[in-house]
mmCIF file of the C-alpha atoms, coordinates in Angstrom:
data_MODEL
# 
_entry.id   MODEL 
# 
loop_
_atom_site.group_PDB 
_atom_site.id 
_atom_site.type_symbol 
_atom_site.label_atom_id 
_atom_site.label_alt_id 
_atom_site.label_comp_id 
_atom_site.label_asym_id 
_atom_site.label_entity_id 
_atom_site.label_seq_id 
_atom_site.pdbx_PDB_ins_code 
_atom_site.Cartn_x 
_atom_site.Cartn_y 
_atom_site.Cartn_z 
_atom_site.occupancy 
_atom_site.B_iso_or_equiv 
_atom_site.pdbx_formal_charge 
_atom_site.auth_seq_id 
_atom_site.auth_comp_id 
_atom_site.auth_asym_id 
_atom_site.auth_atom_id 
_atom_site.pdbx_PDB_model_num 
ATOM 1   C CA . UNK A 1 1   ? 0.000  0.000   0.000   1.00 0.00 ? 1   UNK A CA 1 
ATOM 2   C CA . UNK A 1 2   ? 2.978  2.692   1.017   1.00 0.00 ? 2   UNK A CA 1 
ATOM 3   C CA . UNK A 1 3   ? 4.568  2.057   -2.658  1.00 0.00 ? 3   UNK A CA 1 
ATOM 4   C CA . UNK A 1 4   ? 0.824  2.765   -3.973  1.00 0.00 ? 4   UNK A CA 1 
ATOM 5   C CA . UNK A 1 5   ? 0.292  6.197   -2.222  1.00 0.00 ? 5   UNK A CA 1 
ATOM 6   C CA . UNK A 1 6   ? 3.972  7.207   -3.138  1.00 0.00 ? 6   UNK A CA 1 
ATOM 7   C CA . UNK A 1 7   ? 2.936  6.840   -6.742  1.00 0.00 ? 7   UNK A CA 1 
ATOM 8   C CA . UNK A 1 8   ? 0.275  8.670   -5.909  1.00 0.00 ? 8   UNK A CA 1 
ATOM 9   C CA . UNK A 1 9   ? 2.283  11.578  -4.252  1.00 0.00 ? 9   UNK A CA 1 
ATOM 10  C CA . UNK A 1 10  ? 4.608  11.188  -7.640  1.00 0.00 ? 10  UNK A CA 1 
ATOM 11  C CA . UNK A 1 11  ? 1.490  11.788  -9.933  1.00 0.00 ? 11  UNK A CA 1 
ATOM 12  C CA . UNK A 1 12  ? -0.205 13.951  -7.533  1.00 0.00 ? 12  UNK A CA 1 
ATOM 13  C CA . UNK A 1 13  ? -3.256 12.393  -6.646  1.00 0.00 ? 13  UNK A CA 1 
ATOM 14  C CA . UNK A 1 14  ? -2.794 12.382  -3.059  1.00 0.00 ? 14  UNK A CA 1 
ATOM 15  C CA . UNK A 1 15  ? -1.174 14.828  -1.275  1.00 0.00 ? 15  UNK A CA 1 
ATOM 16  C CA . UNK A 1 16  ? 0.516  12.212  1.684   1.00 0.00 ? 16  UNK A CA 1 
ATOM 17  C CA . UNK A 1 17  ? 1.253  8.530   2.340   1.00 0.00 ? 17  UNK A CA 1 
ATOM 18  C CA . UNK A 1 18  ? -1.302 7.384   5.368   1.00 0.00 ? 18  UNK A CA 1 
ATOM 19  C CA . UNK A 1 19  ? 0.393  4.097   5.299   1.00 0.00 ? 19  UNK A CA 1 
ATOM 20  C CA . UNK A 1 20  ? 3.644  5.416   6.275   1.00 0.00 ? 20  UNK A CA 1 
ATOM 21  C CA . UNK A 1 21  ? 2.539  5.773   10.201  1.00 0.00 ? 21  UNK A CA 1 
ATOM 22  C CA . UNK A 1 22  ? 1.074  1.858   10.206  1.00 0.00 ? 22  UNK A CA 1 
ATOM 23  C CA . UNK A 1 23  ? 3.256  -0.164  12.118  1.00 0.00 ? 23  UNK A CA 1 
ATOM 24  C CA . UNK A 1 24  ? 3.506  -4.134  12.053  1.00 0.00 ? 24  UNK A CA 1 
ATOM 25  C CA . UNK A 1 25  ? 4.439  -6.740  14.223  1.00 0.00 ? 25  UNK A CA 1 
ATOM 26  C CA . UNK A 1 26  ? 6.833  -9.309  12.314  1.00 0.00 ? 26  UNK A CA 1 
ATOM 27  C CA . UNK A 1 27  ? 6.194  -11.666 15.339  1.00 0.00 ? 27  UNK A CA 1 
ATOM 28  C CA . UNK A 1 28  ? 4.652  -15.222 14.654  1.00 0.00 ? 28  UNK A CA 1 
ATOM 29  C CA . UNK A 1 29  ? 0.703  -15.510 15.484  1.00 0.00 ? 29  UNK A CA 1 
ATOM 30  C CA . UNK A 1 30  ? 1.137  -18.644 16.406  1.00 0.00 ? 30  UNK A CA 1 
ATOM 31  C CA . UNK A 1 31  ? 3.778  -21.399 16.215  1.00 0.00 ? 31  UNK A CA 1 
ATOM 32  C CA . UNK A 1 32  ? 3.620  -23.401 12.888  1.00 0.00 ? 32  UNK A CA 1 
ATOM 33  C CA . UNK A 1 33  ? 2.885  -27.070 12.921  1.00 0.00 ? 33  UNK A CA 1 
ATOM 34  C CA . UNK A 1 34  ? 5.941  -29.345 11.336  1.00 0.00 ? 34  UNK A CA 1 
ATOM 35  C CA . UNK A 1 35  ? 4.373  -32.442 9.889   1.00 0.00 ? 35  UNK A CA 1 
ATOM 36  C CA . UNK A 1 36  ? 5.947  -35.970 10.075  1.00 0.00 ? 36  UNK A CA 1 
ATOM 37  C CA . UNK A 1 37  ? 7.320  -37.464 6.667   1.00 0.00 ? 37  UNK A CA 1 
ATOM 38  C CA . UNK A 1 38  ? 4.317  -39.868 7.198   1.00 0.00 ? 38  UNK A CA 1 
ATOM 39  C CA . UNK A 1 39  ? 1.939  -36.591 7.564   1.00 0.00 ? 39  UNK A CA 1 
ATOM 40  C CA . UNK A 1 40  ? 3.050  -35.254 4.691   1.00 0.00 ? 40  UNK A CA 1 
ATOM 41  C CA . UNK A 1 41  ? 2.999  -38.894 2.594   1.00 0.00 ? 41  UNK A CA 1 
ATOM 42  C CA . UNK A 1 42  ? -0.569 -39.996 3.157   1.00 0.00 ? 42  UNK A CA 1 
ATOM 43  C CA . UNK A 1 43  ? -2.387 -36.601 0.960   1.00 0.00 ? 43  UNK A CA 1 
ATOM 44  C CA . UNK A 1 44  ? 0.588  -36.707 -1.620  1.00 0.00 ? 44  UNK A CA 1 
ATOM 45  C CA . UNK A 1 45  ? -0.470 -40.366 -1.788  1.00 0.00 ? 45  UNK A CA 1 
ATOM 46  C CA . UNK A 1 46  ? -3.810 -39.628 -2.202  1.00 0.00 ? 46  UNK A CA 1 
ATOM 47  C CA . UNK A 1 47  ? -3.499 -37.491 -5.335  1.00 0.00 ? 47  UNK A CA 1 
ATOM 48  C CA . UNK A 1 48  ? -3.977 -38.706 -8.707  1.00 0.00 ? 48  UNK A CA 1 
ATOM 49  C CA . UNK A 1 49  ? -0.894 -39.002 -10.615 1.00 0.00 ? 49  UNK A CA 1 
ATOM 50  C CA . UNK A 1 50  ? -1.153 -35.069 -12.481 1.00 0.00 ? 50  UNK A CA 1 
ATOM 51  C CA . UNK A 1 51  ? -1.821 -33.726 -9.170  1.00 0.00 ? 51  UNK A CA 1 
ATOM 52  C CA . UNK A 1 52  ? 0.877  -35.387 -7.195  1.00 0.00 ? 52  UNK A CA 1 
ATOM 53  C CA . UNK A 1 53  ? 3.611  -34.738 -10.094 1.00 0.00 ? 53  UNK A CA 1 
ATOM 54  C CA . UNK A 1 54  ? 2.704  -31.073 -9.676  1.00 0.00 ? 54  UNK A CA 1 
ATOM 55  C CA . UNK A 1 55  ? 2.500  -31.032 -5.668  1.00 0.00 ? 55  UNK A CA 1 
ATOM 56  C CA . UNK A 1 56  ? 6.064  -33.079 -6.152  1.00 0.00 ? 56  UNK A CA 1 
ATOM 57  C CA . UNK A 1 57  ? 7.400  -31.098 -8.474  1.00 0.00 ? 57  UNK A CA 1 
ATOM 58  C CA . UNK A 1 58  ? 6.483  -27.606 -6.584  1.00 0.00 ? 58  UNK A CA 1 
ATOM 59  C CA . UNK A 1 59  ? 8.152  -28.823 -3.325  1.00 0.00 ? 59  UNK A CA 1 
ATOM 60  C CA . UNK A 1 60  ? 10.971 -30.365 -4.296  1.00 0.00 ? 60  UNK A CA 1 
ATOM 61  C CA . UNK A 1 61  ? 12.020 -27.606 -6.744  1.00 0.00 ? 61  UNK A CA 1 
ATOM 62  C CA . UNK A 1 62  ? 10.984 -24.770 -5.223  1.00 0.00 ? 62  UNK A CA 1 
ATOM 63  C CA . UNK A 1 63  ? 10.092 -22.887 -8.333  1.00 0.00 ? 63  UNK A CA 1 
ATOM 64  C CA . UNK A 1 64  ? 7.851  -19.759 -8.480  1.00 0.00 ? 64  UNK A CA 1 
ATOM 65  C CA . UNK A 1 65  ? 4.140  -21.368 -9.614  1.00 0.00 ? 65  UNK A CA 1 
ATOM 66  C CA . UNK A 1 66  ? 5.011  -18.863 -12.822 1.00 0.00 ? 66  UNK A CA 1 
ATOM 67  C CA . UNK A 1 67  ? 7.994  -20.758 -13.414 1.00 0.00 ? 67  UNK A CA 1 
ATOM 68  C CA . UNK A 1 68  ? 6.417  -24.335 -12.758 1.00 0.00 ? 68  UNK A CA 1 
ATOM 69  C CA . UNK A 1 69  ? 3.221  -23.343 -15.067 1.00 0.00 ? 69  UNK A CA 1 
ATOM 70  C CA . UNK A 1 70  ? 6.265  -22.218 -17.571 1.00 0.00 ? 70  UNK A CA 1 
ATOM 71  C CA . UNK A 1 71  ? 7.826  -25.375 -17.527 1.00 0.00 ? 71  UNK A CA 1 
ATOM 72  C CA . UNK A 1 72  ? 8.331  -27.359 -21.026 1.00 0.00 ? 72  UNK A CA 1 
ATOM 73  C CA . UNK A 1 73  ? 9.470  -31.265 -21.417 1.00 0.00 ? 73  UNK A CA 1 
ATOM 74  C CA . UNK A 1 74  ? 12.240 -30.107 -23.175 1.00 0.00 ? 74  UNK A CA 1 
ATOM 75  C CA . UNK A 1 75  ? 13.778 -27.928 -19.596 1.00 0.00 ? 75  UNK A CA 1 
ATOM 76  C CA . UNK A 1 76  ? 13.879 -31.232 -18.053 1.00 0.00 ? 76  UNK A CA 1 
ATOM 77  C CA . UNK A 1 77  ? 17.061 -33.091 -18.751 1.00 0.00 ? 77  UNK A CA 1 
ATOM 78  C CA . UNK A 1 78  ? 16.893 -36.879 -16.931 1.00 0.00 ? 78  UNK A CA 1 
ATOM 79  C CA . UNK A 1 79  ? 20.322 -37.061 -17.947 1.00 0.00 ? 79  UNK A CA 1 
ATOM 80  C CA . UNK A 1 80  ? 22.204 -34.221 -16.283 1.00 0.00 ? 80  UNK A CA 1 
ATOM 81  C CA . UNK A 1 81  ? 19.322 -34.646 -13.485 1.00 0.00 ? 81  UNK A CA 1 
ATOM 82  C CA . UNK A 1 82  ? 18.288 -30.808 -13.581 1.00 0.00 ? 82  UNK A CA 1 
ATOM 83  C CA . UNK A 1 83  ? 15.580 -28.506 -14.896 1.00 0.00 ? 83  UNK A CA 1 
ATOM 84  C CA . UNK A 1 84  ? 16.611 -25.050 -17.027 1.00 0.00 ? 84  UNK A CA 1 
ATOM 85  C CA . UNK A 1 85  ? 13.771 -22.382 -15.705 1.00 0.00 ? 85  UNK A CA 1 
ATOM 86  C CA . UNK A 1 86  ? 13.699 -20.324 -19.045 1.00 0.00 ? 86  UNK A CA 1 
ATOM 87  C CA . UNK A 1 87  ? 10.313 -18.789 -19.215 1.00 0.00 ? 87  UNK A CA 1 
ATOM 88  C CA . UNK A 1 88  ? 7.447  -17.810 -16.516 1.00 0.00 ? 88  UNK A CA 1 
ATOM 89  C CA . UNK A 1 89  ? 3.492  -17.786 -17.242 1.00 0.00 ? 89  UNK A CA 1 
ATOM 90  C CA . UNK A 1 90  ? 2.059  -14.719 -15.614 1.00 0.00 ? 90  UNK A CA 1 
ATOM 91  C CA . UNK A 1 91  ? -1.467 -13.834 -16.197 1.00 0.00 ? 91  UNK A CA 1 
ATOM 92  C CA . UNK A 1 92  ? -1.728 -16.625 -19.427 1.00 0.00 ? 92  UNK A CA 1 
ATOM 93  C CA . UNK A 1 93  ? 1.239  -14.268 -21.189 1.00 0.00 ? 93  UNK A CA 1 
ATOM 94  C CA . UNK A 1 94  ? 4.832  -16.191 -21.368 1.00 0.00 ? 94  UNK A CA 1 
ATOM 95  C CA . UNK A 1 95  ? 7.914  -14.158 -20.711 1.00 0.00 ? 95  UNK A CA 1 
ATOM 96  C CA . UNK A 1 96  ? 11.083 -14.254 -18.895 1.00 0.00 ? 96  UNK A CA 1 
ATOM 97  C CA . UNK A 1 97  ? 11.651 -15.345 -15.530 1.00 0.00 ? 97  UNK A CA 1 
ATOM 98  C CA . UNK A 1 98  ? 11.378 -12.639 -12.141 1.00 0.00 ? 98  UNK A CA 1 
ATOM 99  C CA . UNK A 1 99  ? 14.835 -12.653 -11.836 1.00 0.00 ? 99  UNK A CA 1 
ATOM 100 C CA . UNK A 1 100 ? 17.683 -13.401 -13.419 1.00 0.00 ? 100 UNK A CA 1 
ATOM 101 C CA . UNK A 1 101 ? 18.917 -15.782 -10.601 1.00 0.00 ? 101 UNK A CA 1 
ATOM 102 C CA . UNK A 1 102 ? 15.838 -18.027 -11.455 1.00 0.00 ? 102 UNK A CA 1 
ATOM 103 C CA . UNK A 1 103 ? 17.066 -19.001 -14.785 1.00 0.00 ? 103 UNK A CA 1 
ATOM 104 C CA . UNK A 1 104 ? 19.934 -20.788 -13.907 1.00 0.00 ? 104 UNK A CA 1 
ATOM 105 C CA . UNK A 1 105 ? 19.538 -24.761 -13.829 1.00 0.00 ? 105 UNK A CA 1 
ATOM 106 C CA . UNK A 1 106 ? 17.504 -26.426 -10.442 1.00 0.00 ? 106 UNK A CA 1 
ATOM 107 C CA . UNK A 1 107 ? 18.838 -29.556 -9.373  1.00 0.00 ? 107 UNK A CA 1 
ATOM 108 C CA . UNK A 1 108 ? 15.958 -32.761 -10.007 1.00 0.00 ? 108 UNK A CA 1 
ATOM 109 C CA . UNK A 1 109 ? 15.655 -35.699 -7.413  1.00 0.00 ? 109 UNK A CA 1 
ATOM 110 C CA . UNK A 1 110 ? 15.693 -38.801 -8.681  1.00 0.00 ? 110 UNK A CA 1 
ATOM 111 C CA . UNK A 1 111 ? 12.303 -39.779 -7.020  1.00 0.00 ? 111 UNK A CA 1 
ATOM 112 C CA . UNK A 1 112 ? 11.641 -36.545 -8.985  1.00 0.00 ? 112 UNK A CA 1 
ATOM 113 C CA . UNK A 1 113 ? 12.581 -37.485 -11.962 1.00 0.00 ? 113 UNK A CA 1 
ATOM 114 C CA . UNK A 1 114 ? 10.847 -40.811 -11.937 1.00 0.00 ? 114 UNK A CA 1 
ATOM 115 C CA . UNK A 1 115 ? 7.542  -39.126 -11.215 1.00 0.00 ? 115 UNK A CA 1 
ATOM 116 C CA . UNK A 1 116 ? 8.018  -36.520 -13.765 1.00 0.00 ? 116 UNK A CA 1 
ATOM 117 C CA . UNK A 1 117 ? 8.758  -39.492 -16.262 1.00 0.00 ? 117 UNK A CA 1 
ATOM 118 C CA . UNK A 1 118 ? 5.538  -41.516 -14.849 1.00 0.00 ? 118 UNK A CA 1 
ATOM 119 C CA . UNK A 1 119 ? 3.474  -38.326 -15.892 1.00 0.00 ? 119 UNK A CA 1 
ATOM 120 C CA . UNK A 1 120 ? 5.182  -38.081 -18.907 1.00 0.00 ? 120 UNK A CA 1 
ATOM 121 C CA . UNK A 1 121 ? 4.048  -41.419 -19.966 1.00 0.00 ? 121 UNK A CA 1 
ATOM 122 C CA . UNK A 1 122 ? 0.266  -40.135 -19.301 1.00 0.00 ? 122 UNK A CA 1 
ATOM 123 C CA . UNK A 1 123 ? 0.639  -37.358 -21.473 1.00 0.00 ? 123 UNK A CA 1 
ATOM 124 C CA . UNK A 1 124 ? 0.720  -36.230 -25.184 1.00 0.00 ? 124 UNK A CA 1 
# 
């Protein structure tokens, strides 16, 4: 909101920034919950196979959803075992990635890679 109002100010449509006297607590609410391996493995097991590639794939990458929904078969190279992050969907428009950092090559798990391969078998 404060970067809003200051492009306000800049084009003057308002004359201050209110937002500029809010202050915020960074403290934790409340103490996050840290799920067991098994916790975690009985949903992902649940999935069909498309939705627990994805869930898979988004953890154990940690790509931007952008960069996972920009993902091609061809960034995936099974024999290097990493993925090159080359282009981000934002909005249904494809263009680069956020940040230059993001393009460089993201290690792939082998239990990755076999369910990547899995889904790759169920698709076109």
């Amino acid at each position: 909101m404060s970067v809003v109002f200051n492009h306000g100010i800049r084009h003057e449509i308002c004359d201050r920034n209110p937002i500029r006297l809010v202050r915020q607590s960074a403290k934790r609410k409340a103490v996050p919950v840290i799920l067991s391996a098994s916790e975690v493995q009985r949903p992902i097991a649940a999935l069909d196979v498309r939705e627990r590639t994805l869930v898979l794939l988004a953890f154990g990458t940690g790509l931007r959803m952008s960069e996972l929904f920009g993902l091609k078969w061809h960034d995936i190279d099974f024999q290097k075992n990493e993925i090159s992050v080359v282009r981000s969907i934002v909005f249904q428009v494809v263009g680069p990635c956020k940040m230059e950092a993001s393009q460089k090559p993201v290690p792939l798990d082998s239990r990755l890679a076999e369910a990547l391969k899995v889904w790759r078998d169920h698709t076109k």
